[in-house]
C-alpha positions as CSV (number, residue, x, y, z in Angstrom):
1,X,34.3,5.4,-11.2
2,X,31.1,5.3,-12.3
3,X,27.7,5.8,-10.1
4,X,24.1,5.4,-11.3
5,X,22.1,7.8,-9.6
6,X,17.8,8.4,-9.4
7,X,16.2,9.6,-6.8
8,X,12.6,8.8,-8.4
9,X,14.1,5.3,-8.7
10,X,14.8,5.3,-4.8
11,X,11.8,6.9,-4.2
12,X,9.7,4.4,-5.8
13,X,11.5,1.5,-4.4
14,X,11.4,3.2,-1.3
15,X,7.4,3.7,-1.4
16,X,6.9,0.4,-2.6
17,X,8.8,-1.4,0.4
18,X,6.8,0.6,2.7
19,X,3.2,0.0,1.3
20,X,4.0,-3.9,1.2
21,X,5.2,-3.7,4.8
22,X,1.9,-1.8,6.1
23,X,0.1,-4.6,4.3
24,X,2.2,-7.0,5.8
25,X,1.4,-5.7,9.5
26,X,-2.3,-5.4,8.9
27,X,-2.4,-8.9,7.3
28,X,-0.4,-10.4,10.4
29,X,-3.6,-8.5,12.5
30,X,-5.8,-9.9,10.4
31,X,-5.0,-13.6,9.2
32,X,-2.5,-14.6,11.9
33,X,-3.7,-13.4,15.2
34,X,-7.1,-12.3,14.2
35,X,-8.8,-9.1,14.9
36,X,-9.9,-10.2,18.5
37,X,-6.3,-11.0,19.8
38,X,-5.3,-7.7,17.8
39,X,-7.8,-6.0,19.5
40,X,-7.0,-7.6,23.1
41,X,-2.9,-7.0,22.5
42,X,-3.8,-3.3,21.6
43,X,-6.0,-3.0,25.2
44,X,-3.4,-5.1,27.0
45,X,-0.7,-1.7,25.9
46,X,-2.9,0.8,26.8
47,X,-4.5,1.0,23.9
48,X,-8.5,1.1,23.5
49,X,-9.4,-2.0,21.8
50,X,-11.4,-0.3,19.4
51,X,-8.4,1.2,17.6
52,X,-7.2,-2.0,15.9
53,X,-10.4,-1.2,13.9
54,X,-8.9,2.2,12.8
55,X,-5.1,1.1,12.5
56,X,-6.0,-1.7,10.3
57,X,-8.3,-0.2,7.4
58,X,-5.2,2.4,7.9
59,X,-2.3,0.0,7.5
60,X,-4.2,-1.3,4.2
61,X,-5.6,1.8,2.7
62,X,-2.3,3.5,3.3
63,X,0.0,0.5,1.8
64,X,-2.8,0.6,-1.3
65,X,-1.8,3.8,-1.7
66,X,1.4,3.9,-1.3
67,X,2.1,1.3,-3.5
68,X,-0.1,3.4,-6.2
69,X,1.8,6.2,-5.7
70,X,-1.4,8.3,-4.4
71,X,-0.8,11.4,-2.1
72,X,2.2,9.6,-0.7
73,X,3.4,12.5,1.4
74,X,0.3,12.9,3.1
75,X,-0.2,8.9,3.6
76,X,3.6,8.6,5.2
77,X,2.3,12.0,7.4
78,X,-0.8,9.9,8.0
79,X,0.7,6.9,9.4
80,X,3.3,8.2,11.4
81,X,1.4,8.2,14.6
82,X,0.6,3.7,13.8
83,X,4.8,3.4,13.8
84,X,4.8,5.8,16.8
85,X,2.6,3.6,18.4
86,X,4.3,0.5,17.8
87,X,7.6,1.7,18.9
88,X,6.2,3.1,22.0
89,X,4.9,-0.4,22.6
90,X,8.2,-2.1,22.3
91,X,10.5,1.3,24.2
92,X,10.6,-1.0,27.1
93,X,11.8,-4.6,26.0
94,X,15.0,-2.6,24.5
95,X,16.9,-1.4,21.4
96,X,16.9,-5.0,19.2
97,X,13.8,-6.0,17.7
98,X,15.0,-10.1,18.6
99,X,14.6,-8.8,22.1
100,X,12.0,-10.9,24.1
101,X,8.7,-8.9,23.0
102,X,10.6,-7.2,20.2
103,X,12.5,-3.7,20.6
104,X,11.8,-0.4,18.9
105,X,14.5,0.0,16.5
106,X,12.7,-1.5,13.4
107,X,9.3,1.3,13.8
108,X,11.5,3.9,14.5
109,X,13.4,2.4,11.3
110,X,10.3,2.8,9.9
111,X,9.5,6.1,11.0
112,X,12.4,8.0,9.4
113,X,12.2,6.1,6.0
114,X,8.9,7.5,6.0
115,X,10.3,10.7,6.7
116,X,12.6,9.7,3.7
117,X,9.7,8.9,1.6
118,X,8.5,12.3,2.1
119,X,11.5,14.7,1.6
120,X,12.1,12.3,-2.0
121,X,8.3,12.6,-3.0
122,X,6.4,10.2,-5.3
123,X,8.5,9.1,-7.5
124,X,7.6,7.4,-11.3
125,X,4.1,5.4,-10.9
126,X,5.6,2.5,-13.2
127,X,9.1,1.4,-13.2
128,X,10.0,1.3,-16.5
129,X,9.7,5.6,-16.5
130,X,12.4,5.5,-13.9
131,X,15.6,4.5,-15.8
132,X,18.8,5.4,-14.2
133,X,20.9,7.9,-16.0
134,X,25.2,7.6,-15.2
135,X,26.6,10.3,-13.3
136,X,30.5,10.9,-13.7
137,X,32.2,11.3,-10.6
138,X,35.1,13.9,-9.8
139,X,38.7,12.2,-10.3
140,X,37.2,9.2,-11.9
């Protein structure tokens, strides 16, 4: 049997899929429910309403980054305490995000592919430096 293996590949798909999804979640602030709401939501949780002004610019500078492939441990270290806060917000509707109000699995999700991201580094800043090399596996 035959297995391709590269970390730097996973790594760099990994990092990707996390910047687009912090710009994803600060867009959805921003475009969809507006800074206002996102600001009232964030009081309404316990939350001071001022922070959506800090976890925004966060969510995008940190997805910019991340998607660059710029201090990425640091960044994923960085933004740990948004997904911390957004799972605390959802501990109480339950385990399945489709619960009414959402549930917590999908920032915790988050939380340790970050912690993922960080234990496989970087990896290659364009994709066509991360071609996969074929491993042979025992008693193939």
């Amino acid at each position: 049997m035959t297995l391709y293996r590269n970390p730097g590949l996973a790594a760099l798909l990994l990092r990707l899929s996390l910047g687009v999804m912090y710009l994803t979640h600060a867009g959805l602030k921003v475009f969809t429910f507006g800074m206002p709401a996102a600001a009232a939501f964030f009081e309404a949780q316990g939350f001071p309403a001022w922070s959506v002004w800090i976890v925004v610019p966060a969510e995008v500078l940190g997805g910019l980054m991340l998607i660059a492939g710029l201090w990425t441990g640091p960044v994923v270290l960085a933004l740990l305490p948004v997904l911390a806060g957004a799972a605390w917000v959802h501990l109480g509707n339950g385990w399945v995000f489709t619960a009414p109000g959402g549930g917590w699995e999908y920032p915790v999700f988050l939380m340790a592919m970050s912690l993922v991201q960080l234990l496989l580094g970087d990896g290659p800043r364009l994709l066509g430096a991360a071609a996969p090399r074929r491993v042979e596996l025992a008693g193939s």
